[in-house]
C-alpha positions in Angstrom: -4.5 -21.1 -4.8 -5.4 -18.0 -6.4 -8.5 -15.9 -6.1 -7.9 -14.6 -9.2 -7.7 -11.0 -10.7 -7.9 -8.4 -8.4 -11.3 -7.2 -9.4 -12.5 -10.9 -8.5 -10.5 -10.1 -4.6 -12.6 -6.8 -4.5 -16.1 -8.8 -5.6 -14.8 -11.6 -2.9 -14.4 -8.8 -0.4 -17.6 -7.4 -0.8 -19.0 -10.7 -0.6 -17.8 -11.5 2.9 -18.3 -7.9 4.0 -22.3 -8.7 3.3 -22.1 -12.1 4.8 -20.6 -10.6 7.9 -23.2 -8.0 8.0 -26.2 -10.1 7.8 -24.9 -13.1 10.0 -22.8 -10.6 12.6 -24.0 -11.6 16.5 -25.6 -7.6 16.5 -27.5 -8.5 13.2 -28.8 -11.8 14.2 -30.2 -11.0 17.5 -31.7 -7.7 16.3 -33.6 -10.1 14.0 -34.4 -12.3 16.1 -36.1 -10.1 18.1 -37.8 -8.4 15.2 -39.2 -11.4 14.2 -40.4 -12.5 17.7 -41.6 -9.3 18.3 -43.5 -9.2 15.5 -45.2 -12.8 15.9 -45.8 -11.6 19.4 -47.7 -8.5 18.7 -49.9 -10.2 15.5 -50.8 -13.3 18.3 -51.9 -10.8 21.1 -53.9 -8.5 18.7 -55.9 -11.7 17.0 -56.9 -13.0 20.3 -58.1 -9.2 21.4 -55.3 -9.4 24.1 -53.8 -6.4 22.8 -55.3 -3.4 22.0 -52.3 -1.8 20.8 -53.2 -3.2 17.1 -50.4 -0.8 15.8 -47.6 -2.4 18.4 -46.5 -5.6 15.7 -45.6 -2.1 13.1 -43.9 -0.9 15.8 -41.4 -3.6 16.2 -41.4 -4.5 13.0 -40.4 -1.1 11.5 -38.0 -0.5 14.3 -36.3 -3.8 14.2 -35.9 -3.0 10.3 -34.4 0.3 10.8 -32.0 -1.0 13.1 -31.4 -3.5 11.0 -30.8 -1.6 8.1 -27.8 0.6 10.5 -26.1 -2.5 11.1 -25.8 -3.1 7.7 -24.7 0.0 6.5 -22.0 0.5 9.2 -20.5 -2.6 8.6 -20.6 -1.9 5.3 -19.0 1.3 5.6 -16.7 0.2 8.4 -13.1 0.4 6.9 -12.0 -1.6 9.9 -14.8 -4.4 9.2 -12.9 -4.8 5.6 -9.7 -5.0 7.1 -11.4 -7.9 9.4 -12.5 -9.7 6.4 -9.2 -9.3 4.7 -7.2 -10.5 7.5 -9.4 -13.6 7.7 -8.9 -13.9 4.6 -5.1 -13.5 4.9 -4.7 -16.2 7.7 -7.1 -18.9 6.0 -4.7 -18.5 2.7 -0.8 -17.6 3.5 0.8 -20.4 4.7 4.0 -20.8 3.9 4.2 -24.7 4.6 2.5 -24.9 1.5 5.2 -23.6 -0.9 8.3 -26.4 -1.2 10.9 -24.5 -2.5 12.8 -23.3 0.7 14.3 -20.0 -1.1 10.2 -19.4 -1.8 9.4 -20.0 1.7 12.1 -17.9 3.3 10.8 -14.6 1.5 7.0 -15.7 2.4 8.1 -15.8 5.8 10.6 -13.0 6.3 7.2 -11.0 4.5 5.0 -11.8 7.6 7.7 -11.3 9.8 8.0 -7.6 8.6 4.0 -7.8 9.0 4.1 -8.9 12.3 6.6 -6.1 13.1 4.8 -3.7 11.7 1.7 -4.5 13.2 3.3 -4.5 16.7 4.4 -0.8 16.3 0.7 0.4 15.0 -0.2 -1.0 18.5 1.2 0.8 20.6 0.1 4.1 19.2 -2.5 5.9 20.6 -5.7 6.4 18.7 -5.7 8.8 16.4 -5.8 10.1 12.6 -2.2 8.8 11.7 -3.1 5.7 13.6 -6.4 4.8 11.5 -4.4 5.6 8.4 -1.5 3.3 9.3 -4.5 0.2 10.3 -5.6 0.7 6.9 -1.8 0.5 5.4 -1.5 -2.5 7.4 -4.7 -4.2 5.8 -2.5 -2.8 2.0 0.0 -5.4 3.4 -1.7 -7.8 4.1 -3.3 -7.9 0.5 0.6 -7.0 -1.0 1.9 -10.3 1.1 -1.2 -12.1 -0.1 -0.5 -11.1 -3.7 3.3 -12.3 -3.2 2.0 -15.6 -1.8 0.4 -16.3 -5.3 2.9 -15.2 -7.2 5.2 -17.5 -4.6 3.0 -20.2 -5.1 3.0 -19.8 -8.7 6.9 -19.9 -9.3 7.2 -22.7 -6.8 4.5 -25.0 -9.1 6.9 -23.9 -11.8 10.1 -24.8 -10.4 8.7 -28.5 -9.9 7.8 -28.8 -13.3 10.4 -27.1 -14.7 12.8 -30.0 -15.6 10.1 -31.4 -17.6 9.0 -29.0 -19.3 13.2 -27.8 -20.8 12.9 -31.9 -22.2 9.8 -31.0 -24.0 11.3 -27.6 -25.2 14.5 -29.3 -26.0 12.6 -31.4 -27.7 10.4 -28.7 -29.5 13.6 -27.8 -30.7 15.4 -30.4 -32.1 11.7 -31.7 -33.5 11.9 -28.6 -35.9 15.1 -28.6 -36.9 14.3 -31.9 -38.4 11.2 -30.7 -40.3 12.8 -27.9 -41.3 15.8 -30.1 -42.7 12.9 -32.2 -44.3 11.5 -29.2 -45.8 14.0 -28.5 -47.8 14.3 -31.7 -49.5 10.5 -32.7 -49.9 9.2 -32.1 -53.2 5.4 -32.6 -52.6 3.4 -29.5 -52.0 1.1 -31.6 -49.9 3.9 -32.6 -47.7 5.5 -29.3 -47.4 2.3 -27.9 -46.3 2.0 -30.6 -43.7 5.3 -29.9 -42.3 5.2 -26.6 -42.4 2.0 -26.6 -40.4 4.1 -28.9 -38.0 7.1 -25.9 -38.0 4.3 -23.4 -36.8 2.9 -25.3 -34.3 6.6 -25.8 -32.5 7.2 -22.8 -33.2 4.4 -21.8 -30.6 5.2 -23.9 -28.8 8.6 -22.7 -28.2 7.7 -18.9 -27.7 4.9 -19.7 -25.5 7.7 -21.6 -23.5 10.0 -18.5 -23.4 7.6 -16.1 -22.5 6.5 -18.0 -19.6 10.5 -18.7 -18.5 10.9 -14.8 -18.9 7.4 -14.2 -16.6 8.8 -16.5 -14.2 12.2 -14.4 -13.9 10.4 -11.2 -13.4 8.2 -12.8 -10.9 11.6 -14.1 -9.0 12.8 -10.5 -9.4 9.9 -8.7 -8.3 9.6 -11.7 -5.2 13.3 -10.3 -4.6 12.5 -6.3 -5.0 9.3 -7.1 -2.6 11.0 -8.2 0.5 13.4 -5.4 0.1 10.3 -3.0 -0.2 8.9 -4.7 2.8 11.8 -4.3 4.9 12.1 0.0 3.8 8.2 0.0 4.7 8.9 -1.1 8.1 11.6 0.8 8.6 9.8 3.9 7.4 7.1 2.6 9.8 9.6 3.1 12.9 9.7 6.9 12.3 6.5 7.5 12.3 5.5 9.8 15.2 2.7 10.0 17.6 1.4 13.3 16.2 -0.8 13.6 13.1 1.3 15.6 11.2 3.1 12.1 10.0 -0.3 11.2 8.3 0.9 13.0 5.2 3.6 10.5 5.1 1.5 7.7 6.4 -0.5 8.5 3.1 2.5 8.6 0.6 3.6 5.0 2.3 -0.4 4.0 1.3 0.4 4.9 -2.5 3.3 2.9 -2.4 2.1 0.1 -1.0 -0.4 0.1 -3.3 1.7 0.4 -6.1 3.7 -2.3 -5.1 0.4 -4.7 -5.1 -0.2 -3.5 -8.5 3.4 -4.6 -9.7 2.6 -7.8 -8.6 -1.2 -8.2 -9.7 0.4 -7.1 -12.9 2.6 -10.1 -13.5 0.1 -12.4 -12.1 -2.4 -11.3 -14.9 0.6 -11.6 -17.4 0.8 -15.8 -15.4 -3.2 -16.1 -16.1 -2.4 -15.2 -20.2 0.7 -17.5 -20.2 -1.0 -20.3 -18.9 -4.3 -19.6 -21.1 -1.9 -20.1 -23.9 -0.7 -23.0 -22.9 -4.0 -24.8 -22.6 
């Protein structure tokens, strides 16, 4: 459910953006025509019907330049990233997906702030403080994206987590043994072999703890997040219509965005528990 680090988001991102570029309604007509155009022009001035030998240039260069605009103002567009993200955002959080309830009830009390938020960015008039705030909103929208994961992630746990406290309980009483038996072989062969058996428990144990103590930071930082998203909104309600709150429309930006980080941070820390594991 993942897309993976957040360098892989941004590369995904830039994907899309492309895709939307080339294959936008604008973009295909333009060449279509270009195209048509073209073939026109090269048909008329073979069969001497036009004498305008230079016309199929003409369309052809102009139906590249134009071309080449659309691309670079999609591509420059912040509001066409924001586009792709929030496609992004509705084809992947869906909070019917996670099963723990407690899980689901943060995921959805998230995009209920969202939705809040989004309704007040509305009704502003278009200015500077209300570009900066569209652009906050697309930070949520990757911050609620990045809580979904880590949602997801803790939920997948949770199911599995009876199972895997037998296998650690077994871990344990498994080396206790050896170690018992260690102390009473007399055969270096042996104690080698059972030592190697102690060490590989012994892995298996920490790995086991570490990923129980990533899990309770990530139910911490799930907690600490809708808190954050409730102070975000509610710093959203004072913003005013003048541009003089885009100063504090920025510092709300930083902390959004440290607030992703926080989260892509334990979702990298996840990727190397789980790496260890297999």
């Amino acid at each position: 459910m993942s897309y993976g680090s957040r360098e892989e988001l941004k590369d995904r991102i830039r994907k899309l953006t492309w895709q939307y570029a080339i294959y936008r309604p604008e973009s295909a007509l333009t060449i279509a025509l270009t195209l048509i155009g073209t073939a026109i022009g090269i048909g008329l001035t073979m069969l001497d019907i036009n004498p305008l030998t230079w016309l199929p240039w003409v369309w052809l260069a102009g139906g590249t330049a134009a071309e080449a605009a659309i691309l670079y103002t999609s591509l420059t567009d912040p509001k066409v990233s924001q586009k792709i993200v929030e496609e992004m955002f509705r084809q992947k959080v869906k909070p019917e997906r996670i099963t723990d309830k407690e899980l689901q009830k943060q995921i959805n009390e998230a995009l209920d702030y969202r939705g809040r938020i989004a309704a007040i960015i509305a009704q502003k008039s278009e200015n500077v403080l209300k570009s900066s705030l569209e652009e906050t909103l697309g930070q949520i929208d990757e911050w609620i994206t990045e809580m979904y994961d880590l949602a997801y992630r803790l939920d997948e746990y949770r199911k599995q987590k009876a199972t895997l406290d037998k296998s650690n309980a077994r871990a344990h009483e498994r080396r206790q043994q050896l170690q018992l038996q260690l102390k009473t072989s007399q055969d270096p062969a042996v104690q080698r072999d059972i030592q190697a058996n102690i060490d590989s428990l012994n892995r298996q144990i920490e790995t086991n703890q570490v990923l129980q103590n990533t899990m309770e930071r990530a139910r911490l930082r799930l907690d600490n997040t809708v808190t954050a998203m409730s102070t975000i909104y509610s710093q959203t309600m004072l913003f005013g219509a003048k541009d003089i709150d885009s100063g504090r429309a920025q510092r709300l930006s930083q902390d959004i965005a440290d607030e992703v980080n926080e989260l892509g941070d334990i979702l990298e820390a996840m990727n190397e528990v789980y790496a260890q594991t297999r």
